[in-house]
KOLMI-495560 format. One record per residue: residue number from 1; x, y negated, z of N, C-alpha, C in turn. Coordinates in Angstrom, 3 decimals, padded with zeros to 6 digits, always signed. Each point is the difference from the previous one (the first is absolute). Layout:
# KOLMI-495560
REC:NUM:X:Y:Z:X:Y:Z:X:Y:Z
...
***
This chain:
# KOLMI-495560
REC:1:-017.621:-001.723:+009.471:+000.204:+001.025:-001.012:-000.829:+001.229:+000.338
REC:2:-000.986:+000.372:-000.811:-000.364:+001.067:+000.142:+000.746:+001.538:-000.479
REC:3:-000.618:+001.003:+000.893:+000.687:+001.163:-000.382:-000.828:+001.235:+000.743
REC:4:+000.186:+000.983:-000.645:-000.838:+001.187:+000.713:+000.634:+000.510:+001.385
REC:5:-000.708:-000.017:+000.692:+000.440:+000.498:+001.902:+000.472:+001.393:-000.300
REC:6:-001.403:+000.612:-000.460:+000.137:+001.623:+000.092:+001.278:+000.113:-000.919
REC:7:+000.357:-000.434:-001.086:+001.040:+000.539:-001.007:+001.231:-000.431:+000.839
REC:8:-000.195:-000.889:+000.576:+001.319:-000.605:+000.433:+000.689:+000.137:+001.279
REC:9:-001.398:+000.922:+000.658:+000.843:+000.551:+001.579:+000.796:+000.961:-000.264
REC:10:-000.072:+000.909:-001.249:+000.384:+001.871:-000.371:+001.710:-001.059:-000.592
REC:11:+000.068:-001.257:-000.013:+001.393:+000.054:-000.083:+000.750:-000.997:+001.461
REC:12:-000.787:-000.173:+000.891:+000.792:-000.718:+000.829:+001.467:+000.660:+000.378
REC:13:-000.071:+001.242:+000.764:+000.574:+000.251:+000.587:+001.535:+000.054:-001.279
REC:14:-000.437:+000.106:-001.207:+001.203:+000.296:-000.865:+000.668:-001.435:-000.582
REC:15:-000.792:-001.234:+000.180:+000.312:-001.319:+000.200:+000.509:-000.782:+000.732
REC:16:-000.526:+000.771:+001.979:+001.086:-000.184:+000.713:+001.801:+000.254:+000.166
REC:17:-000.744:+001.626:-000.373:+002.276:+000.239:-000.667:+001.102:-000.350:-000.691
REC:18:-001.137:-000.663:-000.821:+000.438:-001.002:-001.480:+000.567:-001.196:+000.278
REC:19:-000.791:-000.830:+001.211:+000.229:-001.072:+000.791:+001.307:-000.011:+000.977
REC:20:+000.101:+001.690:+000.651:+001.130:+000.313:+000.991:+001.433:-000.091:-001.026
REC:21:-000.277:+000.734:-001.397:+001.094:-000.049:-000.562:+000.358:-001.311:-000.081
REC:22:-000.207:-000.672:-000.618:+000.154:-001.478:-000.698:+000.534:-000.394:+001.288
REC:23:-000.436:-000.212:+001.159:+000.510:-000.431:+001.342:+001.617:+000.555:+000.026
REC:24:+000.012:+001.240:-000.331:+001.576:+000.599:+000.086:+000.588:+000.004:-000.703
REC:25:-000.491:-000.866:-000.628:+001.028:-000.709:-001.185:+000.329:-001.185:+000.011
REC:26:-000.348:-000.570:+001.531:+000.208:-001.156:+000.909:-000.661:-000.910:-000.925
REC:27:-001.245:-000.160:-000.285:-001.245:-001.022:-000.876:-000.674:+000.276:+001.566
REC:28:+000.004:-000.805:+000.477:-001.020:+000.194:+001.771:-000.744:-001.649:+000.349
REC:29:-000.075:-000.316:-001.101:-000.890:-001.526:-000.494:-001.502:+000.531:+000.748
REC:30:-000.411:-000.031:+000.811:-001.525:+000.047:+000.391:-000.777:-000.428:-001.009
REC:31:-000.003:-001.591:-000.650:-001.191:-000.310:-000.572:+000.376:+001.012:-001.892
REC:32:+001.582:-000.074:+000.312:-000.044:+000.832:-001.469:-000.374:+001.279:-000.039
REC:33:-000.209:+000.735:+001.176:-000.243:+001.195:-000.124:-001.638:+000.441:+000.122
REC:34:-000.726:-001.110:+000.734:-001.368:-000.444:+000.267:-000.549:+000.279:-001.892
REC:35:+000.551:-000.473:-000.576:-000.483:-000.133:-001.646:+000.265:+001.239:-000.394
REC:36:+000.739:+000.887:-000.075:+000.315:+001.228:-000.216:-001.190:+001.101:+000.297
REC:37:-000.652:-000.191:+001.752:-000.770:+000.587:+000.670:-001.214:-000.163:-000.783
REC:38:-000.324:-001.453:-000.212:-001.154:-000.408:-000.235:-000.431:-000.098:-001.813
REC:39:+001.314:+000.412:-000.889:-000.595:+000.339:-001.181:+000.340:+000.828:-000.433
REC:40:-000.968:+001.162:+000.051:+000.076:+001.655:-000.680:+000.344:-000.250:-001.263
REC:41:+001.482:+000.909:+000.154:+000.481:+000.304:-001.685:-001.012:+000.905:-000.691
REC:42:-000.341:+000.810:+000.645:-000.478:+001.631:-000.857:-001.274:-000.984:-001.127
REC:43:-000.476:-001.656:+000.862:-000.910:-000.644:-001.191:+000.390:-000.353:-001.213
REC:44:+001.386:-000.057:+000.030:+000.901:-000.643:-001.686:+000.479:+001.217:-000.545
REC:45:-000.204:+001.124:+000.707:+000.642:+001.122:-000.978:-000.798:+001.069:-000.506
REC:46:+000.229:+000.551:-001.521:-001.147:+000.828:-000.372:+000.091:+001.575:+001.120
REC:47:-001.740:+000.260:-000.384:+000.220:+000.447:+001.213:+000.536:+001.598:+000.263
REC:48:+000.871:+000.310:-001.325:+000.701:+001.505:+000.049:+001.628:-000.085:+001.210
REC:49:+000.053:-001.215:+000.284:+001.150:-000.217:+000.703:-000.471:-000.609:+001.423
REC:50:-001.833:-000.247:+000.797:+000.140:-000.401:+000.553:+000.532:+000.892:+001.389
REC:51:+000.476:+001.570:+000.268:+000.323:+000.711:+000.609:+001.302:-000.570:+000.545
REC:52:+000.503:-000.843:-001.427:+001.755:-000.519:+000.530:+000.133:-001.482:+000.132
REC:53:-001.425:-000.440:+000.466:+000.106:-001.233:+000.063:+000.428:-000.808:+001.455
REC:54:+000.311:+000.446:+000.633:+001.125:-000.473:+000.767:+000.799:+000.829:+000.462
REC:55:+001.035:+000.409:-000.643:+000.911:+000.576:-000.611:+001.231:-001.680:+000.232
REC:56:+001.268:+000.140:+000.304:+000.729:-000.928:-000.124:+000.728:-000.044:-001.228
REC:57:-000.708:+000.144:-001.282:+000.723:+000.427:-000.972:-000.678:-000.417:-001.331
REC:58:+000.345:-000.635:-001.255:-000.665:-000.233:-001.056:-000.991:+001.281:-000.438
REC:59:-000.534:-000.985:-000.832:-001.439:+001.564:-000.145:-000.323:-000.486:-001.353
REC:60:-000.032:+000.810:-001.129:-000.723:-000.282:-001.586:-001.972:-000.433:+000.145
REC:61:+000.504:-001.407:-000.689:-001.486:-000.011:-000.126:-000.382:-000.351:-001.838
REC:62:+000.945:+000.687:-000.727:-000.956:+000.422:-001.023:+001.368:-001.208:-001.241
REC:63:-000.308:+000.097:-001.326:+000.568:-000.453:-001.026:+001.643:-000.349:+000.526
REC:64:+000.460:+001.073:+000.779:+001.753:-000.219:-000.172:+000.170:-000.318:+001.256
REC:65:-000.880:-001.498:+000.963:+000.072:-000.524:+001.070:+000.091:+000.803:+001.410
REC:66:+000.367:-000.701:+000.673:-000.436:+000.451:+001.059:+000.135:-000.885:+001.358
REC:67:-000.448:+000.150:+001.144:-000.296:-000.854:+001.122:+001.235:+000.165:+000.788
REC:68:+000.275:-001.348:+000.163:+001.481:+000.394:+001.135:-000.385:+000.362:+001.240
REC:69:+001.575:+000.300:+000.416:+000.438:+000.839:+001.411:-000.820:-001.124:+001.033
REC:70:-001.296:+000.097:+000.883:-000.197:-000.744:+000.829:+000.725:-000.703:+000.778
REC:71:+001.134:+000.489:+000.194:+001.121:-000.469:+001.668:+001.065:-001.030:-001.203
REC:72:-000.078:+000.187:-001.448:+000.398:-000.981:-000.742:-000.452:-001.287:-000.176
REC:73:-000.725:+000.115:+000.256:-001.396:-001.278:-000.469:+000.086:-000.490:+001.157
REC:74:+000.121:+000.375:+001.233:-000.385:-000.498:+001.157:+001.821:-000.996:+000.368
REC:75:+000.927:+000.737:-000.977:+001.017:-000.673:+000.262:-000.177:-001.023:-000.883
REC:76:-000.377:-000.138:-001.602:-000.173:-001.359:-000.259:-000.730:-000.722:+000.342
REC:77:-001.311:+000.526:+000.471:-000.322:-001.055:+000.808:+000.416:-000.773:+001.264
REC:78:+000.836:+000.772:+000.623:+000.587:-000.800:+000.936:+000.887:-000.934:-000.507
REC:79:+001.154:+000.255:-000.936:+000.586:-000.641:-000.386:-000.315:-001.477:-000.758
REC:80:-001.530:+000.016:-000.880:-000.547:-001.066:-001.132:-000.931:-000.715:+001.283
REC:81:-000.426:+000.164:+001.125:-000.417:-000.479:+001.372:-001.617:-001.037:-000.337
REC:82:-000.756:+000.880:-001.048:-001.121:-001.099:-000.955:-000.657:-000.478:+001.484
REC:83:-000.270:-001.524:-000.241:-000.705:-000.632:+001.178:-001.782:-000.131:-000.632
REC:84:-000.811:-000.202:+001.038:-001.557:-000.354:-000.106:-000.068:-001.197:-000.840
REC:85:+000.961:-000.719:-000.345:-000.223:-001.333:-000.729:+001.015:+000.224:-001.747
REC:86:+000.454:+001.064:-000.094:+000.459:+000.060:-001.355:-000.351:+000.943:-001.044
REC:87:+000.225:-000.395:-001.130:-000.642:+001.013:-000.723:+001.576:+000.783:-000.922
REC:88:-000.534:+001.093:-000.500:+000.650:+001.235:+000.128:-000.182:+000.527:-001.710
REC:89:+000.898:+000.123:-000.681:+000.234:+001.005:-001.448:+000.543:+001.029:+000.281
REC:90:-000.325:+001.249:-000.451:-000.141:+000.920:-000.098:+000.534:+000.593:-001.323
REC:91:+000.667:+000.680:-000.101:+000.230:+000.525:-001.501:+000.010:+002.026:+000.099
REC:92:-000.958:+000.329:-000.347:-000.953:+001.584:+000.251:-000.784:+000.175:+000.916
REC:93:-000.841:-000.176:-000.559:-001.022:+000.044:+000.756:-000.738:+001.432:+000.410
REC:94:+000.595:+001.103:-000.479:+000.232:+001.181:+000.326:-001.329:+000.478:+000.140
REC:95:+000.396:+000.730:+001.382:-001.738:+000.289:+000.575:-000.601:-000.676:+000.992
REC:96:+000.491:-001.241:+000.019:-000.590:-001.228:+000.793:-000.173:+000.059:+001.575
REC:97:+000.974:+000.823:+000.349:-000.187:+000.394:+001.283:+001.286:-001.703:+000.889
REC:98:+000.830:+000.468:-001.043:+001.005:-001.380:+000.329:-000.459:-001.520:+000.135
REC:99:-000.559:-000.123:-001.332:-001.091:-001.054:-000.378:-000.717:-000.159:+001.545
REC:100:-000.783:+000.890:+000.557:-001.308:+000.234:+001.173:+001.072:-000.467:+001.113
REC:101:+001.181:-000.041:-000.073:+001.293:-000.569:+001.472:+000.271:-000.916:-000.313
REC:102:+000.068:-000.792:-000.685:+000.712:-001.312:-000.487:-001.368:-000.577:-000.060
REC:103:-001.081:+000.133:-000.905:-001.188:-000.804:+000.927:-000.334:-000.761:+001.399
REC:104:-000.300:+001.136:+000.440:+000.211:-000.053:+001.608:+001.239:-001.012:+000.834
REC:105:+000.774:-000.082:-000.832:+001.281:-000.417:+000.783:-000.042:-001.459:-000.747
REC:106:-000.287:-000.207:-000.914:+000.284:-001.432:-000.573:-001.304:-000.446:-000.746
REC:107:-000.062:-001.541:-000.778:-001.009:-000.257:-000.168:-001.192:+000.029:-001.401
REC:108:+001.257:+000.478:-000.556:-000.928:+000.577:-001.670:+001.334:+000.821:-000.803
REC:109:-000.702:+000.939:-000.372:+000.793:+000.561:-000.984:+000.011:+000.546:-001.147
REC:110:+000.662:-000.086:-000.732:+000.273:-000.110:-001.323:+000.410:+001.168:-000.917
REC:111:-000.823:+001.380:-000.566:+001.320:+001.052:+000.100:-000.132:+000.598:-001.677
REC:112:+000.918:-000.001:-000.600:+000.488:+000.699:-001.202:-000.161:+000.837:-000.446
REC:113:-001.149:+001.288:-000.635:+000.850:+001.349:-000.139:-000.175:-000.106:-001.365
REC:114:+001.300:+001.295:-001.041:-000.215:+000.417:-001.165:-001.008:+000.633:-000.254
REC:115:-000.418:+000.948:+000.614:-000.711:+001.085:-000.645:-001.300:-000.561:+000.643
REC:116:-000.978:-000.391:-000.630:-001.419:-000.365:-000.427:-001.450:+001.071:+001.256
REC:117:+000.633:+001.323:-000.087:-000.658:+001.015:+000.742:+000.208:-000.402:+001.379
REC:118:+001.143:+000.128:-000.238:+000.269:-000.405:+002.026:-000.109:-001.232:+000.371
REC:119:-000.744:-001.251:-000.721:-000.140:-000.964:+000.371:-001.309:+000.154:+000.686
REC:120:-000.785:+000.976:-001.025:-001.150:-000.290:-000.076:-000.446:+000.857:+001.674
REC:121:+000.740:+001.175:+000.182:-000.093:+001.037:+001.021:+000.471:-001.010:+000.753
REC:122:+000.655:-000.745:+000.194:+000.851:-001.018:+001.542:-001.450:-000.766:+000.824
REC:123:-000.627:-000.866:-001.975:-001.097:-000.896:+000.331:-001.255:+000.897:+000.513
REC:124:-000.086:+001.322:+000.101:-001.046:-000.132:+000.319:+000.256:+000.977:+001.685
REC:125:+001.261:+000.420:+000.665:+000.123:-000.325:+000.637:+000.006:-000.873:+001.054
REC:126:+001.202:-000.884:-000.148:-000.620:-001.594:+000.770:-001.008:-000.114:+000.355
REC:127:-001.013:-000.268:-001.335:-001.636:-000.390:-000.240:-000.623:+000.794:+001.206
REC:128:+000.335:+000.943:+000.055:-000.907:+001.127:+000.905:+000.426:-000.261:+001.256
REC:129:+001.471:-000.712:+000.393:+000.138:-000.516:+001.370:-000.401:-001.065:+000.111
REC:130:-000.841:-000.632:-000.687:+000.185:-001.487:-000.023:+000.866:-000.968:+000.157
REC:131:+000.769:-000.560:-000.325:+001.378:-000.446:-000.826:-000.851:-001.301:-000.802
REC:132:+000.173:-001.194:+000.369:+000.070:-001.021:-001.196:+000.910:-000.890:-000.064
REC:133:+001.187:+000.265:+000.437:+001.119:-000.737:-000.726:+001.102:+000.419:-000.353
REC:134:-000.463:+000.783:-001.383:+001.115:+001.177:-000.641:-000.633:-000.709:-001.782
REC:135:+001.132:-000.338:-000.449:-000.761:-000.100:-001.536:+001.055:+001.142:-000.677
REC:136:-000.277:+000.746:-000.823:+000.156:+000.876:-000.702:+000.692:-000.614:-001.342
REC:137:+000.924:+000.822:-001.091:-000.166:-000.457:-001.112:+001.081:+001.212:-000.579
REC:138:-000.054:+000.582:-001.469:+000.016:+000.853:-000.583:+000.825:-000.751:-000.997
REC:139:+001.799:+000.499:+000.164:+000.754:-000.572:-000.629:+001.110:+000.277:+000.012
REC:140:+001.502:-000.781:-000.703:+001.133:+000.515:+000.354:+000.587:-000.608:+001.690
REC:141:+000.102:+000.403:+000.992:+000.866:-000.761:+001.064:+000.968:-000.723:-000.188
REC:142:+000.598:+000.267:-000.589:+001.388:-000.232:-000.336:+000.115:-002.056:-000.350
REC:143:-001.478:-000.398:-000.342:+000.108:-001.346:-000.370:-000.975:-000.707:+000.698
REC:144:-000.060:+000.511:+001.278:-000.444:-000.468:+001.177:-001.575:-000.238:-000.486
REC:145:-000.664:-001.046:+000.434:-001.145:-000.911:-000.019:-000.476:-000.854:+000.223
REC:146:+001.097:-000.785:-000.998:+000.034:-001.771:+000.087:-000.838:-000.869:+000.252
REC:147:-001.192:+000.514:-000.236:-001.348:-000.955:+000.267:-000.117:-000.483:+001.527
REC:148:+000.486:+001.282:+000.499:-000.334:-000.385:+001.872:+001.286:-000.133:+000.509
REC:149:+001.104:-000.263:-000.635:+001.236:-000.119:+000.682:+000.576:-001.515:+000.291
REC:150:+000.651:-000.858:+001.269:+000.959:+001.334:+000.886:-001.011:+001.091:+001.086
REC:151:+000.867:+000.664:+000.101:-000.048:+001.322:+000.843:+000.854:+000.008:+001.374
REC:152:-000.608:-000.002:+001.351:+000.955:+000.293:+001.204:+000.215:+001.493:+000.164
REC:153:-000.295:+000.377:-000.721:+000.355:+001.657:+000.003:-000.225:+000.668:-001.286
REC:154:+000.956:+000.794:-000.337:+000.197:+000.600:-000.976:+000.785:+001.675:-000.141
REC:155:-001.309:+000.807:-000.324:+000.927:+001.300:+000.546:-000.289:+001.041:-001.454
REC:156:+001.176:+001.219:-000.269:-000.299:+000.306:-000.788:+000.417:+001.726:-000.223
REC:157:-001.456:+000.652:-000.373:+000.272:+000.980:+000.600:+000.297:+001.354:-000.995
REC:158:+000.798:-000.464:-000.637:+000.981:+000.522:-001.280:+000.989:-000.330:-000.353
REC:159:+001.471:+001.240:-000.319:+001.342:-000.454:-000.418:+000.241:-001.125:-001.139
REC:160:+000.663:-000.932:-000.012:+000.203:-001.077:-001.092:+001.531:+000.064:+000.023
REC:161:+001.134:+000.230:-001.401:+000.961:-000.041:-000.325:+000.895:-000.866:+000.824
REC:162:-001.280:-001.178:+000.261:+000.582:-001.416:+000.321:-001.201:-001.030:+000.438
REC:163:+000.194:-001.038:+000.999:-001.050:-000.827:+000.069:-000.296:-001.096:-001.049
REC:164:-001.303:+000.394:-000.326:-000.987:-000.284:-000.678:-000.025:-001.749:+000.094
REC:165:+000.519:-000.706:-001.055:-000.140:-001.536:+000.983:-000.944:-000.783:-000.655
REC:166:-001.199:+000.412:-000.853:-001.221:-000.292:+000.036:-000.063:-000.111:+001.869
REC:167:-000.222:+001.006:+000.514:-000.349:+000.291:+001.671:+000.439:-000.858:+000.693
REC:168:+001.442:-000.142:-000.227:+001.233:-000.770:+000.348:-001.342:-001.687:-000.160
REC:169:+000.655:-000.412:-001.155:-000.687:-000.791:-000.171:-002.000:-000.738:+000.741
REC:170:-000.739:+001.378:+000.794:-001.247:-000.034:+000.296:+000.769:-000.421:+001.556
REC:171:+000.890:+000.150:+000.470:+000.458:+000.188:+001.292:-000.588:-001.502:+000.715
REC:172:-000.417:-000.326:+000.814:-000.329:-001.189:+000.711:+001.438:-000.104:+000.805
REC:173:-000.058:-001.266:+000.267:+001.612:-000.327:+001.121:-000.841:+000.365:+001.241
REC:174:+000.989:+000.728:+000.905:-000.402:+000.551:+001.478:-000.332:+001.287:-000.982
REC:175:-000.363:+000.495:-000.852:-000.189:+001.447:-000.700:+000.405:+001.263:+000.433
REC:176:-000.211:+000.980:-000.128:+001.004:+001.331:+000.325:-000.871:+000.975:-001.047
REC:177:+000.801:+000.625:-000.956:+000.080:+000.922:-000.718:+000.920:+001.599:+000.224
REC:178:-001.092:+001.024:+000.058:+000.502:+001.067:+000.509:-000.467:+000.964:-001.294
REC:179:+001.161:+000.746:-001.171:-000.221:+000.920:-000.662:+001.449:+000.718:-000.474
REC:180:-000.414:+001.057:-000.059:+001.307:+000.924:-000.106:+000.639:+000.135:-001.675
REC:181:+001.564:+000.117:+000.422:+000.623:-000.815:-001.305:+001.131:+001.458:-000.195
REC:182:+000.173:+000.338:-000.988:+001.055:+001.068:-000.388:-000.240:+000.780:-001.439
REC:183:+000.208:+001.655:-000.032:+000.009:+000.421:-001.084:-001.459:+000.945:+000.349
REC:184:-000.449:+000.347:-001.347:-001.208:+000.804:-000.183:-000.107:+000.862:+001.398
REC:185:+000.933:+000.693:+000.355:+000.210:+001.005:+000.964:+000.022:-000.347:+001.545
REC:186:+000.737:-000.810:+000.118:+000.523:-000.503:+000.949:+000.192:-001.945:+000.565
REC:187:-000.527:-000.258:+000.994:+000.285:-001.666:+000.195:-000.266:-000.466:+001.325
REC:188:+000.399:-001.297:+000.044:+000.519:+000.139:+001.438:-001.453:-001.379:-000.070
REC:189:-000.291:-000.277:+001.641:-001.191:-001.220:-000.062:+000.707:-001.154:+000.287
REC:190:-000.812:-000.849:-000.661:+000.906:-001.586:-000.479:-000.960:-000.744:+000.509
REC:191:+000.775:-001.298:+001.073:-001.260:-000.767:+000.371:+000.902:-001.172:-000.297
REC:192:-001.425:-000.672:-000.779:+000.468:-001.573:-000.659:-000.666:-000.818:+000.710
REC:193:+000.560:-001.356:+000.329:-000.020:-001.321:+000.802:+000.030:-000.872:-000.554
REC:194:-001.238:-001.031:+000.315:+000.178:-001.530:-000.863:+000.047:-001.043:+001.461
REC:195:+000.971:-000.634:+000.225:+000.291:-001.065:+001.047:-001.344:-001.003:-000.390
REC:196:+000.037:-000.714:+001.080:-001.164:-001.554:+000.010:+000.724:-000.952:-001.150
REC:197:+001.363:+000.139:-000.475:+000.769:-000.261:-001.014:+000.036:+000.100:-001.293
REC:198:-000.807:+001.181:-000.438:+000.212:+001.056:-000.830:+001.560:+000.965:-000.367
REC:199:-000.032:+000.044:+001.079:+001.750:+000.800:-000.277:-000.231:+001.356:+000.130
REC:200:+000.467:+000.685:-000.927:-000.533:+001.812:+000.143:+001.210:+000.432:+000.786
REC:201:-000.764:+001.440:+000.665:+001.193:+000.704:+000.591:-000.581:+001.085:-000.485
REC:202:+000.834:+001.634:-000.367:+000.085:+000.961:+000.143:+000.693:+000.934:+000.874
REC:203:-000.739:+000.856:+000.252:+000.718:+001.277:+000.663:-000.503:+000.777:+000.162
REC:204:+000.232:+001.457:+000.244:+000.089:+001.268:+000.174:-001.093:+000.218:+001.492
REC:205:-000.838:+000.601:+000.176:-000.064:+000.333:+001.418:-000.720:+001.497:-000.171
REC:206:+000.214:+000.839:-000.660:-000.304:+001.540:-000.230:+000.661:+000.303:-000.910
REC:207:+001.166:+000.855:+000.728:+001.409:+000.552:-001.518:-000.742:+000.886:-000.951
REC:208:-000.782:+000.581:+000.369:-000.669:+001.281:-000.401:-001.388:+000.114:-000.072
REC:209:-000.548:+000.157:-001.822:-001.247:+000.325:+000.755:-000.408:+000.103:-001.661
REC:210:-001.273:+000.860:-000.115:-000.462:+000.459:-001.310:-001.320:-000.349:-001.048
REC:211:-000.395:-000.914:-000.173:-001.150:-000.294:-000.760:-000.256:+000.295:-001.618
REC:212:-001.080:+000.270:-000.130:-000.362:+000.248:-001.215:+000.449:-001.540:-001.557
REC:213:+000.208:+000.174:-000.783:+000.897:-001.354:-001.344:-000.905:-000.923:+000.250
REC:214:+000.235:-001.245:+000.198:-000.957:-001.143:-000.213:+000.312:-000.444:-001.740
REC:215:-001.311:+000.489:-000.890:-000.005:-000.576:-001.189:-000.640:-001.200:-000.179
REC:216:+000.571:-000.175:-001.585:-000.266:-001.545:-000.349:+000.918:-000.735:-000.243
REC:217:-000.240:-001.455:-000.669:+001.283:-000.509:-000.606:+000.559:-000.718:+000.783
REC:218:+000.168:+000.112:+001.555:+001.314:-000.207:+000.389:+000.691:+001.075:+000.757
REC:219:-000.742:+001.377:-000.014:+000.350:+000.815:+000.623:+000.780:+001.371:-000.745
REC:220:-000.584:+001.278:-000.116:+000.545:+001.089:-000.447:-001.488:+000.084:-001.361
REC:221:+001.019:+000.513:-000.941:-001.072:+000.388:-000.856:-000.257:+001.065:-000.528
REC:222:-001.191:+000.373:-000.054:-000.635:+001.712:-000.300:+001.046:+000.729:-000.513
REC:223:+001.460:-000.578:-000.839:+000.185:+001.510:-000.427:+001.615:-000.112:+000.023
REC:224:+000.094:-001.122:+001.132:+001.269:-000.078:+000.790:+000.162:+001.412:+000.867
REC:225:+001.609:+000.349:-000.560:+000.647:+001.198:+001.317:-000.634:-000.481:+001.418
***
């Protein structure tokens, strides 16, 4: 992956702290934190916010969105555990900084966004790290992307009323699905399980936690409370 030295030393030292936090938030995964080190956020975010780009904290990157809490991400990823041999859906593709970790960690991925702009800002990110196994596509999430499904991982990085079982349905057996489920305001993170059986499990493993509406027709719609 390429990347600029000079641009990218003026944030080490504020990438290392970023790294210490996430650690004290007991995420102390070496190779997960190795990916953290090694892909500069301040590249997926426009650049009026790159001052707060490692910041342990969501940051607006433009049409409503915004980039999650790093030390969040680093918990679903621990939790969805993507291996070098599976491939990975994605639903927001945001500012592709998430997308740029789940690459790295598994073997193709697959990622969703609504809004058309920030697809296009994600792709040419990546592009500029060199990244070729990310396919892009400009759509609703909410009804997965049947063409390439099943999915050993499935994560989703917007509130849904309820799980989405288009998704449900993309789930591969051995699967794990990680997206947060509650009200506009408020929802707790839901990780879904498909046995070598196909037997689903649900449960809870973050009571608390805040994402922007996942729209679309299985999700919240534009002019839902």
């Amino acid at each position: 992956m390429e990347s600029d030295p000079v641009e990218d030393y003026r944030y080490v030292g504020a990438r290392r702290r970023l790294i210490e936090t996430i650690r004290s938030r007991g995420l102390d995964d070496l190779e997960l934190l190795r990916h953290f080190d090694e892909v500069p956020r301040h590249h997926f975010l426009p650049e009026g916010v790159w001052h707060r780009a490692y910041e342990d904290a969501p940051l607006p990157i433009g049409f409503g969105q915004t980039a999650s809490q790093p030390s969040l991400q680093a918990f679903m990823l621990k939790v969805l555990d993507p291996q070098p041999d599976e491939k990975v859906l994605e639903i927001g593709t945001g500012s592709g900084f998430f997308t740029a970790l789940l690459a790295r960690m598994s073997d193709r991925v697959y990622s969703v966004e609504r809004v058309r702009e920030l697809s296009v800002r994600a792709r040419r990110a990546l592009d500029a790290m060199g990244f070729q196994n990310i396919a892009l596509m400009v759509g609703d999430g909410t009804i997965g992307w049947r063409k390439y499904a099943p999915f050993d991982v499935i994560t989703v990085a917007a509130a849904s009323p309820s799980v989405p079982q288009p998704l449900i349905d993309q789930l591969a057996p051995g699967g794990r699905m990680v997206l947060p489920v509650g009200s506009r305001s408020e929802q707790e993170l839901i990780l879904v399980t498909r046995d070598e059986n196909g037997r689903l499990e649900e449960g809870s493993v973050q009571e608390r936690c805040t994402f922007v509406p996942l729209l679309g027709k299985y999700g919240w719609s534009e002019d839902s409370p």
